[in-house]
PDB file of N, CA, C, O and CB in Angstrom:
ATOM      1  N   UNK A   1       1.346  -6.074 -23.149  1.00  0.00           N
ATOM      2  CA  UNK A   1       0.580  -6.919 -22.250  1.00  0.00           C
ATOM      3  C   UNK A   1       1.496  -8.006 -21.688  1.00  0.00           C
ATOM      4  O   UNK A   1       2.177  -8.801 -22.336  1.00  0.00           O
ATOM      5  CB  UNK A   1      -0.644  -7.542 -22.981  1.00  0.00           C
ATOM      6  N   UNK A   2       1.380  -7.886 -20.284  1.00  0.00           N
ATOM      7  CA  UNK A   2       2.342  -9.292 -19.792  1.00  0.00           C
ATOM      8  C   UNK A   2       1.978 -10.502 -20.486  1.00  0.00           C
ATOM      9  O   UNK A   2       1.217 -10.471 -21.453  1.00  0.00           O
ATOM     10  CB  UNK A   2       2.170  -9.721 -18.162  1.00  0.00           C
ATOM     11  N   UNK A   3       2.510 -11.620 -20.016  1.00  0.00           N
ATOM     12  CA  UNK A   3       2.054 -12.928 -19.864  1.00  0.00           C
ATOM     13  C   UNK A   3       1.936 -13.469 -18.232  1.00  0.00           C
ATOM     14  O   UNK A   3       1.699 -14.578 -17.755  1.00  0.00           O
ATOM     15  CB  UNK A   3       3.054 -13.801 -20.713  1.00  0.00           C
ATOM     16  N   UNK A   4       2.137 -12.523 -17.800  1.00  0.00           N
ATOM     17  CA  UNK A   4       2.280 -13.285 -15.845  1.00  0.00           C
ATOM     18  C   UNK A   4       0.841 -12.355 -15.160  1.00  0.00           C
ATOM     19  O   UNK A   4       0.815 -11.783 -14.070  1.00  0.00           O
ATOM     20  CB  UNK A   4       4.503 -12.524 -14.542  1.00  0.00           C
ATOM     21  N   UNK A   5      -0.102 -12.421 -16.025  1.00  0.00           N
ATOM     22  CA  UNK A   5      -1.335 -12.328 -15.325  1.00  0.00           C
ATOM     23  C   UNK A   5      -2.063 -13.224 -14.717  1.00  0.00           C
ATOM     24  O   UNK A   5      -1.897 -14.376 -15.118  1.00  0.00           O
ATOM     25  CB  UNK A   5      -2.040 -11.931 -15.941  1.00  0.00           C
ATOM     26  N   UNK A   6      -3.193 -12.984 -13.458  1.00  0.00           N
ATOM     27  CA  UNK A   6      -3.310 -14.018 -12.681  1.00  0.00           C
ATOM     28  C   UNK A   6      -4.418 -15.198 -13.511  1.00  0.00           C
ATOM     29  O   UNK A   6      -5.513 -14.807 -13.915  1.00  0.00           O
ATOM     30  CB  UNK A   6      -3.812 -13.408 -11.205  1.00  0.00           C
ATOM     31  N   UNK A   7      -4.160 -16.039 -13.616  1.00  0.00           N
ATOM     32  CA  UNK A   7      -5.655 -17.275 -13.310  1.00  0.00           C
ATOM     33  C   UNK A   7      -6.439 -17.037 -12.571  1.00  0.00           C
ATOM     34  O   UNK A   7      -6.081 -16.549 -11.499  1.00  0.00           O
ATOM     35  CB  UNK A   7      -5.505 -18.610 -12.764  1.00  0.00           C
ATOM     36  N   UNK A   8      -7.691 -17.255 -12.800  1.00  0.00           N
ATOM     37  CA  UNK A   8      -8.632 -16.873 -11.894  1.00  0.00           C
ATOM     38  C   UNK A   8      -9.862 -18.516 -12.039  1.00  0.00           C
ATOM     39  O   UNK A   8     -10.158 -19.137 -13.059  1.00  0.00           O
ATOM     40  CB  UNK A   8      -9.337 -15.037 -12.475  1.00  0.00           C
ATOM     41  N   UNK A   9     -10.321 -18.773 -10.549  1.00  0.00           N
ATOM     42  CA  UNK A   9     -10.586 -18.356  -9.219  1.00  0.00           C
ATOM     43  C   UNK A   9      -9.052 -18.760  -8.660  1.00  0.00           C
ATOM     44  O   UNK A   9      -9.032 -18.374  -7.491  1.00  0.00           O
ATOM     45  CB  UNK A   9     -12.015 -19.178  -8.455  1.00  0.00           C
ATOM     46  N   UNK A  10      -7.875 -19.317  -8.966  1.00  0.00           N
ATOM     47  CA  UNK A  10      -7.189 -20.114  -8.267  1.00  0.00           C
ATOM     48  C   UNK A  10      -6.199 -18.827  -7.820  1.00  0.00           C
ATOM     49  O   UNK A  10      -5.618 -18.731  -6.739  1.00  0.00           O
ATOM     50  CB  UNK A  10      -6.602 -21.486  -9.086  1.00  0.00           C
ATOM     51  N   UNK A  11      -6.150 -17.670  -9.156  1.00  0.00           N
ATOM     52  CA  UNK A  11      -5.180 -16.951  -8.409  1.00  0.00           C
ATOM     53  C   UNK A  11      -3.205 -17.113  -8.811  1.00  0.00           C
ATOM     54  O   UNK A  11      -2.282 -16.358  -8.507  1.00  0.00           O
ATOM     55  CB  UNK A  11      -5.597 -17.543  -6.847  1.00  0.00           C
ATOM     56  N   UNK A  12      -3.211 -18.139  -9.420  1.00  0.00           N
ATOM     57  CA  UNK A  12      -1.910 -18.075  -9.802  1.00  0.00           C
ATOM     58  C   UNK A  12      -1.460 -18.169 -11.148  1.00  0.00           C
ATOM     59  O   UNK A  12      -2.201 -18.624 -12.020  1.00  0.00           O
ATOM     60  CB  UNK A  12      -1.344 -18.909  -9.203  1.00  0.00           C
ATOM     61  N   UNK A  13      -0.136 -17.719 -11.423  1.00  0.00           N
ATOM     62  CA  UNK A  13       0.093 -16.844 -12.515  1.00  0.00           C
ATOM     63  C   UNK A  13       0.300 -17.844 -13.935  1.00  0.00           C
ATOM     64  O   UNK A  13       0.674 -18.993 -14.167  1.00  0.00           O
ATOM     65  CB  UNK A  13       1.472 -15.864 -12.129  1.00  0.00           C
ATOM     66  N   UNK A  14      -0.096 -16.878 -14.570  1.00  0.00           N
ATOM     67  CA  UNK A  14      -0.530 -17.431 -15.938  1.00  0.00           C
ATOM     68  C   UNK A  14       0.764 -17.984 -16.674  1.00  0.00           C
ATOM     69  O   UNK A  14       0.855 -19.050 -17.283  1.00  0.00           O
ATOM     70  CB  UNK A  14      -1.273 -16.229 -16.875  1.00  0.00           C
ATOM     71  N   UNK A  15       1.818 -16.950 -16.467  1.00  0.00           N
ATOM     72  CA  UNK A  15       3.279 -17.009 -17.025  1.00  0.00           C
ATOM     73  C   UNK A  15       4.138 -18.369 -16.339  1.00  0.00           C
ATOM     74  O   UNK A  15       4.638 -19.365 -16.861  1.00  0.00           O
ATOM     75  CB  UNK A  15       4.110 -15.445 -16.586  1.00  0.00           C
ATOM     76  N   UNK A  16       4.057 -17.949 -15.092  1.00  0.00           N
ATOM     77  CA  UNK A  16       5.065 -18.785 -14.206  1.00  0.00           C
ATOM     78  C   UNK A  16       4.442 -20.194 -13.762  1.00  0.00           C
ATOM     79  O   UNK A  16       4.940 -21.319 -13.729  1.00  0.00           O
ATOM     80  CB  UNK A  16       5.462 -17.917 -12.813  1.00  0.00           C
ATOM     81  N   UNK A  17       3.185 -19.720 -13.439  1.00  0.00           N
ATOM     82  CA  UNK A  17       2.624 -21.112 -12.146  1.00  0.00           C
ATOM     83  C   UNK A  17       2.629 -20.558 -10.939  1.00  0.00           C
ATOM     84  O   UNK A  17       1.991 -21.294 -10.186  1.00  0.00           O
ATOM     85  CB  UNK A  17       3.698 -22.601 -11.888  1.00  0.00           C
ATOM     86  N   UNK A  18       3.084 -19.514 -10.319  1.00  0.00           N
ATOM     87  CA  UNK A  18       3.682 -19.168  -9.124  1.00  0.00           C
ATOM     88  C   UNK A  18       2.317 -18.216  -8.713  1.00  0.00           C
ATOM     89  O   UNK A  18       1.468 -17.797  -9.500  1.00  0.00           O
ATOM     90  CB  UNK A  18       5.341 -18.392  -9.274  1.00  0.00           C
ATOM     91  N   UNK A  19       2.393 -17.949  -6.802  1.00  0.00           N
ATOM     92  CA  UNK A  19       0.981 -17.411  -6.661  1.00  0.00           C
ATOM     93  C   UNK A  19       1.103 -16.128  -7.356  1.00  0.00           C
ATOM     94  O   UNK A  19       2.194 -15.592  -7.555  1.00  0.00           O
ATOM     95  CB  UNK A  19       0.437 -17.237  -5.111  1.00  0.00           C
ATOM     96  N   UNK A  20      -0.350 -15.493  -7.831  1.00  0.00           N
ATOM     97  CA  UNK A  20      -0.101 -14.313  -8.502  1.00  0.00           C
ATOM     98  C   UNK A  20      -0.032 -13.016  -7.633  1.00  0.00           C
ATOM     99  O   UNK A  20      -1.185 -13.057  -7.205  1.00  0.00           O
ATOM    100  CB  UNK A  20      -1.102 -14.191  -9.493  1.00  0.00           C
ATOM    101  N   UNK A  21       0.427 -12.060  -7.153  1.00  0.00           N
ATOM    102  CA  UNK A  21       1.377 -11.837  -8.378  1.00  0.00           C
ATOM    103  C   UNK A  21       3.264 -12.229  -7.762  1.00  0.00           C
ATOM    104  O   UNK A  21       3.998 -11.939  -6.818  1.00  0.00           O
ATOM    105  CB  UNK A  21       1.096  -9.812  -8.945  1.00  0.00           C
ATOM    106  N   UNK A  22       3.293 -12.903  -8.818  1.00  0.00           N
ATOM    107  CA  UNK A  22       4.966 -13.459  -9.191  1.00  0.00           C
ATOM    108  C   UNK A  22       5.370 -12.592  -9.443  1.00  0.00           C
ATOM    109  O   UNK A  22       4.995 -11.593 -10.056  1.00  0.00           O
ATOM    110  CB  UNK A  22       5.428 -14.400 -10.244  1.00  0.00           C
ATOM    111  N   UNK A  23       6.866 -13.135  -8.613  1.00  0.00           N
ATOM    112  CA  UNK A  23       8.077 -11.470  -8.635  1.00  0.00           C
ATOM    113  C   UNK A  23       7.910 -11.091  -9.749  1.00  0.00           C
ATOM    114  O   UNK A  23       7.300 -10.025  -9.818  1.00  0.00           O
ATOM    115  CB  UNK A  23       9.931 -11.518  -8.475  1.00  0.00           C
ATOM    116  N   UNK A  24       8.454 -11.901 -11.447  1.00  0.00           N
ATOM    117  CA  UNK A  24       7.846 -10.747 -12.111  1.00  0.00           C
ATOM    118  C   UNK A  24       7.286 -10.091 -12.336  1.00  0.00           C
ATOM    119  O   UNK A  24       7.715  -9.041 -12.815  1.00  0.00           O
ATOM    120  CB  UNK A  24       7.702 -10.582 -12.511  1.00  0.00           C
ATOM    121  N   UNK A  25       5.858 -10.334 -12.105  1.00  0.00           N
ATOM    122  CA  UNK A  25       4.646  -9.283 -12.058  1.00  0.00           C
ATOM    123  C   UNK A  25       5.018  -8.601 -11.152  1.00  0.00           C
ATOM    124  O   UNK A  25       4.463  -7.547 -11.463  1.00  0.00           O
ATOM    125  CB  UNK A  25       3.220  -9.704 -11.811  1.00  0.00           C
ATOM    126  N   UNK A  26       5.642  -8.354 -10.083  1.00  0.00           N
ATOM    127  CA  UNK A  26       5.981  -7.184  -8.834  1.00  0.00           C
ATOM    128  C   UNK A  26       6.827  -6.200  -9.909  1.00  0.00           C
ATOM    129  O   UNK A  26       6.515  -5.029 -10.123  1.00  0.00           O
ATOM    130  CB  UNK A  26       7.164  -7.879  -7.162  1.00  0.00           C
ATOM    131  N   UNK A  27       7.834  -6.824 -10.474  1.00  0.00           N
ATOM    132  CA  UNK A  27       8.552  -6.360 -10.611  1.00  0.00           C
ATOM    133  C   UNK A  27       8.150  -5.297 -12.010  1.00  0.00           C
ATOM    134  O   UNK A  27       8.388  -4.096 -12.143  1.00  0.00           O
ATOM    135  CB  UNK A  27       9.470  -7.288 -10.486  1.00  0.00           C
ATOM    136  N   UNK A  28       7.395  -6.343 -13.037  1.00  0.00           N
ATOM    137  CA  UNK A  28       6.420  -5.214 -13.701  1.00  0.00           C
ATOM    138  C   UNK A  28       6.152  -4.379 -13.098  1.00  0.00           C
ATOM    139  O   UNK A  28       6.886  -3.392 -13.144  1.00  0.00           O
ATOM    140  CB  UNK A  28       5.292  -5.470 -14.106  1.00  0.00           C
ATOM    141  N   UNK A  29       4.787  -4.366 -12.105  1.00  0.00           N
ATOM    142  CA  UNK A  29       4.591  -3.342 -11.531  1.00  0.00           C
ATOM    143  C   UNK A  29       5.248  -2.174 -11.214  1.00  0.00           C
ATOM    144  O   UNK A  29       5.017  -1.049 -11.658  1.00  0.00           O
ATOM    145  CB  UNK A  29       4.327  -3.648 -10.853  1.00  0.00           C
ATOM    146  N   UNK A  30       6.262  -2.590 -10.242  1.00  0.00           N
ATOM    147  CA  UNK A  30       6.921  -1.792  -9.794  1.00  0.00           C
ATOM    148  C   UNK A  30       7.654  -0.893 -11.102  1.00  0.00           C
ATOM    149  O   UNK A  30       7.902   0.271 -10.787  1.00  0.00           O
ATOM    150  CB  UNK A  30       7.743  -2.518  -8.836  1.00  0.00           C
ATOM    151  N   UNK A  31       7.894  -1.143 -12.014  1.00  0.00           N
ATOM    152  CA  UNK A  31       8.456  -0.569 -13.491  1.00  0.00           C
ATOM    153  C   UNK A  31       7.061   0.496 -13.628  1.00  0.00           C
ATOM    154  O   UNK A  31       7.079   1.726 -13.626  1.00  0.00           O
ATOM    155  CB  UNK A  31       8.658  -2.065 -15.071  1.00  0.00           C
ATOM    156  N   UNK A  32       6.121  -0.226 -13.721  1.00  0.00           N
ATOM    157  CA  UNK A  32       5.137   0.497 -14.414  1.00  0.00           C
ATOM    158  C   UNK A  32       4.683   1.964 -13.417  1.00  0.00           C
ATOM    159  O   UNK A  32       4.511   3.087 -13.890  1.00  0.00           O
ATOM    160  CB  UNK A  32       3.811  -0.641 -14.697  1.00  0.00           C
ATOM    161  N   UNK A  33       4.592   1.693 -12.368  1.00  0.00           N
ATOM    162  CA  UNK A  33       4.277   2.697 -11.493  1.00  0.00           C
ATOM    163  C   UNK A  33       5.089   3.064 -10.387  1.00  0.00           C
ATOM    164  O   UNK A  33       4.793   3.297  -9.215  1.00  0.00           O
ATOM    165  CB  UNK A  33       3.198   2.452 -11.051  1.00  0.00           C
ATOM    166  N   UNK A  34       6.496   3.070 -11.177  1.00  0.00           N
ATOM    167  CA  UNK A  34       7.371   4.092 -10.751  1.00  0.00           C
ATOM    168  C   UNK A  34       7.529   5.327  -9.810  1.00  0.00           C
ATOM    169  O   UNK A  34       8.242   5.550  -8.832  1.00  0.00           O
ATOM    170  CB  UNK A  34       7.529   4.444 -11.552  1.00  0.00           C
ATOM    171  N   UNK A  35       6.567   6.057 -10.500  1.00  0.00           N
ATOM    172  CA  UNK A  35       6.626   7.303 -10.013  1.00  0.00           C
ATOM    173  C   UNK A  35       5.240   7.444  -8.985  1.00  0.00           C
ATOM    174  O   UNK A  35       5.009   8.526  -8.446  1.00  0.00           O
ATOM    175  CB  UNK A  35       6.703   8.363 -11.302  1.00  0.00           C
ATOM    176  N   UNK A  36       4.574   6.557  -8.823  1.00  0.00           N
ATOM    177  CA  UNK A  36       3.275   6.847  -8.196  1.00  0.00           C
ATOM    178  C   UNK A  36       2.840   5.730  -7.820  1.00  0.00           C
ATOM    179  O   UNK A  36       1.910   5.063  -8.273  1.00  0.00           O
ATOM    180  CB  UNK A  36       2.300   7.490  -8.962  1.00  0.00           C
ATOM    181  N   UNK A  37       4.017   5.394  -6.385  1.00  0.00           N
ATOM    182  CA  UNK A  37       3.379   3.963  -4.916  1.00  0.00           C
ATOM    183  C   UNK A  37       2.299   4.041  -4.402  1.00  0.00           C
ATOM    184  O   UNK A  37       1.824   3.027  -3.890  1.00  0.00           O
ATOM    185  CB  UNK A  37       4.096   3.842  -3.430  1.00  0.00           C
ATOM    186  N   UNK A  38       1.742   4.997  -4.386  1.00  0.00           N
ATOM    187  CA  UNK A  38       0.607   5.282  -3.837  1.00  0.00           C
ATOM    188  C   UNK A  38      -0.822   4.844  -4.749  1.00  0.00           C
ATOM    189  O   UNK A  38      -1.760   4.294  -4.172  1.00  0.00           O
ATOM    190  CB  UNK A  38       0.747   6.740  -3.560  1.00  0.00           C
ATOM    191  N   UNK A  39      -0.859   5.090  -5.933  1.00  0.00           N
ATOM    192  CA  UNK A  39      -1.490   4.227  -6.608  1.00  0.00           C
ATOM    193  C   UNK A  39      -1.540   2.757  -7.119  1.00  0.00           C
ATOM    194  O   UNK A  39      -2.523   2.068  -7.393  1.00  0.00           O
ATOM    195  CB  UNK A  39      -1.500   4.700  -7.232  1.00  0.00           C
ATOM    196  N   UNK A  40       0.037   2.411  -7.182  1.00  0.00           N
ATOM    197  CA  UNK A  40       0.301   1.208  -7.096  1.00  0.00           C
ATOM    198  C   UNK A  40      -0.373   0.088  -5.974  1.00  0.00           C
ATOM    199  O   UNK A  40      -0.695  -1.088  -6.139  1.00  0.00           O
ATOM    200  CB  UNK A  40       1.545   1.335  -7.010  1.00  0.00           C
ATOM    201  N   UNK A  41      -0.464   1.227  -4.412  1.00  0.00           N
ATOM    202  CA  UNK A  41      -1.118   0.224  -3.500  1.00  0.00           C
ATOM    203  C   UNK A  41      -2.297  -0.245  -3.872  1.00  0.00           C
ATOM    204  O   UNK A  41      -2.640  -1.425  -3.954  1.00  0.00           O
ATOM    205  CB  UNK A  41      -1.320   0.677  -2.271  1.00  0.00           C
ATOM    206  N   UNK A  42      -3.286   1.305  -4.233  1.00  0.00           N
ATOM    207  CA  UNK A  42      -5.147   1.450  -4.202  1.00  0.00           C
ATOM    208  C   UNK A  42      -4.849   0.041  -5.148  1.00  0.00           C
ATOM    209  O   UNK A  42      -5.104  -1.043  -4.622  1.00  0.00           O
ATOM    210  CB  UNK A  42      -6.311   3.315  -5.176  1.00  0.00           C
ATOM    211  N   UNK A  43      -4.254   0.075  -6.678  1.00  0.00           N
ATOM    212  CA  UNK A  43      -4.511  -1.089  -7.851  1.00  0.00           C
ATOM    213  C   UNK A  43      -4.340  -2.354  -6.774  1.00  0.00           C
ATOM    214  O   UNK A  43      -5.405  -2.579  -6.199  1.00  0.00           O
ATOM    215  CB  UNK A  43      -3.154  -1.110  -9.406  1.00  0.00           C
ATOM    216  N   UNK A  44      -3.562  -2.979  -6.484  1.00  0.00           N
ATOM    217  CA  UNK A  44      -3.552  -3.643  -5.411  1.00  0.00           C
ATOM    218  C   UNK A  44      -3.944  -4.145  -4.695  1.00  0.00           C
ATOM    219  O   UNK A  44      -3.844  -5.361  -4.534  1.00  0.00           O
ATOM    220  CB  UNK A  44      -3.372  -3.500  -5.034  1.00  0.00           C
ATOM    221  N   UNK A  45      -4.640  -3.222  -3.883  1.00  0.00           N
ATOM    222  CA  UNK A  45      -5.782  -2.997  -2.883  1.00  0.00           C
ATOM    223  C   UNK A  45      -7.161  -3.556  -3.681  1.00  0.00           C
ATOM    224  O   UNK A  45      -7.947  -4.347  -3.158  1.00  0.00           O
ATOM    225  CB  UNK A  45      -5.906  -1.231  -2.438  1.00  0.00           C
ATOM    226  N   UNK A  46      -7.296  -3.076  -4.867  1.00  0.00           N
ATOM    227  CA  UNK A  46      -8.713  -3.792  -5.524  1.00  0.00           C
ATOM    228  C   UNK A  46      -8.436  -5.187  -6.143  1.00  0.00           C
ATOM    229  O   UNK A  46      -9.407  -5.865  -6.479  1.00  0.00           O
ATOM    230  CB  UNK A  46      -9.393  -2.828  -6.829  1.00  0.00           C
ATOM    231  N   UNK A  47      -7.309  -5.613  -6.299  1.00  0.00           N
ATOM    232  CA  UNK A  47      -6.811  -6.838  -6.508  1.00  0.00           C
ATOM    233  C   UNK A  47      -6.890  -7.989  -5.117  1.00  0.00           C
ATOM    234  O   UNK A  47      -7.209  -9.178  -5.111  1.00  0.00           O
ATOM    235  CB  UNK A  47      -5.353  -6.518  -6.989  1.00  0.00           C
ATOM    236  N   UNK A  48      -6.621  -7.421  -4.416  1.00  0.00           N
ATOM    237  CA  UNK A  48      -6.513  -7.838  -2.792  1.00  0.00           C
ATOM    238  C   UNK A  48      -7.954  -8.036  -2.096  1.00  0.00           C
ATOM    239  O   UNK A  48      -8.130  -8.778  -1.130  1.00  0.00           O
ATOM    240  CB  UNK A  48      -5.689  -6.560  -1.882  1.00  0.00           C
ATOM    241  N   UNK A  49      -9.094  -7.171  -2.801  1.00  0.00           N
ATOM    242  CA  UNK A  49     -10.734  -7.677  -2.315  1.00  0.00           C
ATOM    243  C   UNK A  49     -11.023  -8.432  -3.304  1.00  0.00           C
ATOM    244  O   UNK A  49     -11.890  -9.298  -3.183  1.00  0.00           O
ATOM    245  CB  UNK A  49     -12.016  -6.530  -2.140  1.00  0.00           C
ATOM    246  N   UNK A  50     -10.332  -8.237  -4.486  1.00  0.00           N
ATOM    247  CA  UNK A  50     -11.312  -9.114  -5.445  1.00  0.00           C
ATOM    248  C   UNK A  50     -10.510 -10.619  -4.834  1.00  0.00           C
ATOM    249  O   UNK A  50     -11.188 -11.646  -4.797  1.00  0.00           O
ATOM    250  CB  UNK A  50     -11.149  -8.700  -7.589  1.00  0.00           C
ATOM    251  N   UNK A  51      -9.569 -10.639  -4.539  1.00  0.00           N
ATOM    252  CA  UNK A  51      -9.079 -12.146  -4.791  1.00  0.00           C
ATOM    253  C   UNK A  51      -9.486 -12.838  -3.755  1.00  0.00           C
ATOM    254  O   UNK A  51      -9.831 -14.017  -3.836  1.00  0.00           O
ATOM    255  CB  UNK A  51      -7.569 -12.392  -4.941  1.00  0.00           C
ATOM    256  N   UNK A  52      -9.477 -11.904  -2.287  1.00  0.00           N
ATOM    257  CA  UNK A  52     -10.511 -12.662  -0.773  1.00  0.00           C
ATOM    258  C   UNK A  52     -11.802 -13.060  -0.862  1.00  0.00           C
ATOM    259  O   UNK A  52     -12.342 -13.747   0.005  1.00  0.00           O
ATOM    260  CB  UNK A  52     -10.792 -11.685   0.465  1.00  0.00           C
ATOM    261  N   UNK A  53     -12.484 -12.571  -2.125  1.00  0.00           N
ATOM    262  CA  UNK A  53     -13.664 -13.123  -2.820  1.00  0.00           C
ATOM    263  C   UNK A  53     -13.359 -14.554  -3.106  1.00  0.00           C
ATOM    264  O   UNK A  53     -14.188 -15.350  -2.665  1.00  0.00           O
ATOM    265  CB  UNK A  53     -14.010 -12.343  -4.143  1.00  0.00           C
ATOM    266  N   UNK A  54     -12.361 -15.034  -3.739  1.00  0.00           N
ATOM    267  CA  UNK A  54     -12.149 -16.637  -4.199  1.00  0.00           C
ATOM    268  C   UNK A  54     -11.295 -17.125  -3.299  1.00  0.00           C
ATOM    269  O   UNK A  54     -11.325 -18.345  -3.459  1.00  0.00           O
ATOM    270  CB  UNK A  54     -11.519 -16.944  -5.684  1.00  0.00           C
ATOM    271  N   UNK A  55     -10.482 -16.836  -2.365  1.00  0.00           N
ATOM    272  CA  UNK A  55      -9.411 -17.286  -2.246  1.00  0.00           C
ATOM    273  C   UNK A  55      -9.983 -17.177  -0.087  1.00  0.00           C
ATOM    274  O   UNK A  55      -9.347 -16.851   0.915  1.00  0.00           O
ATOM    275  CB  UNK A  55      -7.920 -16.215  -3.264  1.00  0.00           C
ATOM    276  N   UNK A  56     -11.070 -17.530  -0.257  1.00  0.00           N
ATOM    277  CA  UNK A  56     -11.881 -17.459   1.198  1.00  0.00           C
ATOM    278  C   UNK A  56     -10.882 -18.265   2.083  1.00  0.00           C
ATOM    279  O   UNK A  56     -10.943 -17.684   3.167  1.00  0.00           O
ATOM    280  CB  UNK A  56     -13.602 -18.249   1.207  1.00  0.00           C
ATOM    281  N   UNK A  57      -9.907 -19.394   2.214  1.00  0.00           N
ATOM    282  CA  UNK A  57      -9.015 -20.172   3.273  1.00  0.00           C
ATOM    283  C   UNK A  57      -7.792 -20.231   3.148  1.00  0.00           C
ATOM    284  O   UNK A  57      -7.032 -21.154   3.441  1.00  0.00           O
ATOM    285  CB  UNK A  57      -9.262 -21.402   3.418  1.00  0.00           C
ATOM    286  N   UNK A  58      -7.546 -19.076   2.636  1.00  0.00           N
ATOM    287  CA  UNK A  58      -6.336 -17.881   2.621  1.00  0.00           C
ATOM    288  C   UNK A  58      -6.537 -17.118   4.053  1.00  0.00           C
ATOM    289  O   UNK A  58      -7.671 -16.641   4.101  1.00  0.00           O
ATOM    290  CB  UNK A  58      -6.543 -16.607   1.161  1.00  0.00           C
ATOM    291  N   UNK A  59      -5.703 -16.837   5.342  1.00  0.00           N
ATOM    292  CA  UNK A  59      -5.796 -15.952   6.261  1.00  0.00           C
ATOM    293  C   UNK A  59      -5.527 -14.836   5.665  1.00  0.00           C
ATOM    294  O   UNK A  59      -4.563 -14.812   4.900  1.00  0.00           O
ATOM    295  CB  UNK A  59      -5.089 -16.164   7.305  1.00  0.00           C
ATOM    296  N   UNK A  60      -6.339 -13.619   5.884  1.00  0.00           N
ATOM    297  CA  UNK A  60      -6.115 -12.334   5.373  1.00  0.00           C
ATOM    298  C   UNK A  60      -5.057 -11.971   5.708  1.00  0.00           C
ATOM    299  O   UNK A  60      -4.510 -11.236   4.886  1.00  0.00           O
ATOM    300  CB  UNK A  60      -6.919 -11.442   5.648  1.00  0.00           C
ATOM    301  N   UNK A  61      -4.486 -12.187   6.637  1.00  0.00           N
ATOM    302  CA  UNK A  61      -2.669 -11.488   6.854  1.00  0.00           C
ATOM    303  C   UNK A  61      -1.899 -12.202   5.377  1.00  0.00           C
ATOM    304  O   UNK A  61      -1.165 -11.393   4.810  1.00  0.00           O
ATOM    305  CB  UNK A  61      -1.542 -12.366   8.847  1.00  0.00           C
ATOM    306  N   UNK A  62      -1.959 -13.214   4.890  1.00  0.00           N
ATOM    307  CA  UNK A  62      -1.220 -13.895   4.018  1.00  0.00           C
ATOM    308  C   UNK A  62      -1.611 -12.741   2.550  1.00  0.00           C
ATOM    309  O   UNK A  62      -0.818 -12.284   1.727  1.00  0.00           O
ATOM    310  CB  UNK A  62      -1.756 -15.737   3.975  1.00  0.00           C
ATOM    311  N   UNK A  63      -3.249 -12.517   2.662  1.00  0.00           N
ATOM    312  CA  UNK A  63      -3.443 -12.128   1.289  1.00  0.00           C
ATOM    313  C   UNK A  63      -3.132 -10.944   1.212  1.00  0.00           C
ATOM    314  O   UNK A  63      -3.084 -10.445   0.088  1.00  0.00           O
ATOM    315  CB  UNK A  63      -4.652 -12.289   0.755  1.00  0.00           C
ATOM    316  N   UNK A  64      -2.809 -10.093   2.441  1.00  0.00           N
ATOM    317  CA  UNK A  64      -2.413  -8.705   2.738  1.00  0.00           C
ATOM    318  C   UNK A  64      -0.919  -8.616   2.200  1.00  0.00           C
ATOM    319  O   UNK A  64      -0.605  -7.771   1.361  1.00  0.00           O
ATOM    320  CB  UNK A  64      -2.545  -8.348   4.386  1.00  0.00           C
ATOM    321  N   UNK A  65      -0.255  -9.286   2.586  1.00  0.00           N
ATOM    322  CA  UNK A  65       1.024  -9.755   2.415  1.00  0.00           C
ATOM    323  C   UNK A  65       0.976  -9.480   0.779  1.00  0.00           C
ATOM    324  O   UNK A  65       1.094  -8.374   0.252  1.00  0.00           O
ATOM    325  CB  UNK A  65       1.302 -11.393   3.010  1.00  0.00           C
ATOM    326  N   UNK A  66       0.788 -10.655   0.150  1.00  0.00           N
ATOM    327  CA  UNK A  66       1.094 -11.205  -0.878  1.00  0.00           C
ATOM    328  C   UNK A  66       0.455 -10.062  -1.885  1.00  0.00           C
ATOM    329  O   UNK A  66       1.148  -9.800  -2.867  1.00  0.00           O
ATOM    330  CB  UNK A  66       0.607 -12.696  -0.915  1.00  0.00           C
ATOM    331  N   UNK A  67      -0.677  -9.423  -1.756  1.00  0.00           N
ATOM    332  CA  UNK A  67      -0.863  -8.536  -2.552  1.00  0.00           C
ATOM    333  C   UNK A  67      -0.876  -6.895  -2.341  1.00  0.00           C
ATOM    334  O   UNK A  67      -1.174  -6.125  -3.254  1.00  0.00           O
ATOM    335  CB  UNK A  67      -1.831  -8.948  -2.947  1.00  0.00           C
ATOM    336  N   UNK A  68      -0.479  -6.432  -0.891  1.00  0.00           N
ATOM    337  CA  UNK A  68      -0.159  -5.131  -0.853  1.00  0.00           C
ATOM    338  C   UNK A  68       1.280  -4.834   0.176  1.00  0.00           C
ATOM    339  O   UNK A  68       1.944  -3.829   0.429  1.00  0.00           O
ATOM    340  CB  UNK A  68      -1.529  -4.392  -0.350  1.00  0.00           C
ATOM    341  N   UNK A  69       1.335  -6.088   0.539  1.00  0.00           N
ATOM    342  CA  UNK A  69       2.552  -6.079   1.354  1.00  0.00           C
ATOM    343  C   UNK A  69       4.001  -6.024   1.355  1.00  0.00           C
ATOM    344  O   UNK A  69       4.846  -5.959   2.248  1.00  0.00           O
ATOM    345  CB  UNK A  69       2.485  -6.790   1.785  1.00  0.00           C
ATOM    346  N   UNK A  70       4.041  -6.077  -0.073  1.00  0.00           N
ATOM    347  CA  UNK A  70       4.952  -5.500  -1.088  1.00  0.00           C
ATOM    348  C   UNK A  70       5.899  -4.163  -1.401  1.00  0.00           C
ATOM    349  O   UNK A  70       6.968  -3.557  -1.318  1.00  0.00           O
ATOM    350  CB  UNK A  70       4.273  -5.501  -1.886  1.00  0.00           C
ATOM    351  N   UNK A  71       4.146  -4.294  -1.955  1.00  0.00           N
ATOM    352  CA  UNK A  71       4.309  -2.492  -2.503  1.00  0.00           C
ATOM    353  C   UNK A  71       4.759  -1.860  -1.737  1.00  0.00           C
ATOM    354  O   UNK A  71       4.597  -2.417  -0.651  1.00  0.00           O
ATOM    355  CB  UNK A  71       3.153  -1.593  -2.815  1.00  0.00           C
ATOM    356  N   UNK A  72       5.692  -0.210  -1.550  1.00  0.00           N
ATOM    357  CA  UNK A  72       7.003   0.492  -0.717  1.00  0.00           C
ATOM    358  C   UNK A  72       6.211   1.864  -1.106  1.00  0.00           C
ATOM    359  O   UNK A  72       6.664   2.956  -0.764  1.00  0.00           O
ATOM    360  CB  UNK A  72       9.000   0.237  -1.404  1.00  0.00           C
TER     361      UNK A  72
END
């Protein structure tokens, strides 16, 4: 289990302070689902509605960014 999971409603990371998810957590990620970007996005992607739920004066290009805009 990490420690750089997000805080919630605020959204930033538990480990660092930094918005979630912090390069390390990318970089987890990206370790963890290696072999399969394509699922990496969808996880992402449900991370990315749940967080426009709290994070309402965030412009969606930013939260697009920050949580699927990443992922390759």
């Amino acid at each position: 289990m990490t420690a750089h999971g997000p805080v919630l409603p605020i959204w930033t990371c538990a480990g660092c302070g930094a918005p979630w998810p912090c390069p390390t957590r990318k970089r987890e990620l990206r370790a963890e689902f290696d072999k399969a970007p394509v699922s990496l996005a969808i996880y992402m992607g449900s991370y990315l509605v749940w967080a426009a739920e709290d994070l309402v004066w965030v412009p969606a290009g930013g939260l697009h960014q920050r949580f699927v805009g990443w992922v390759r």
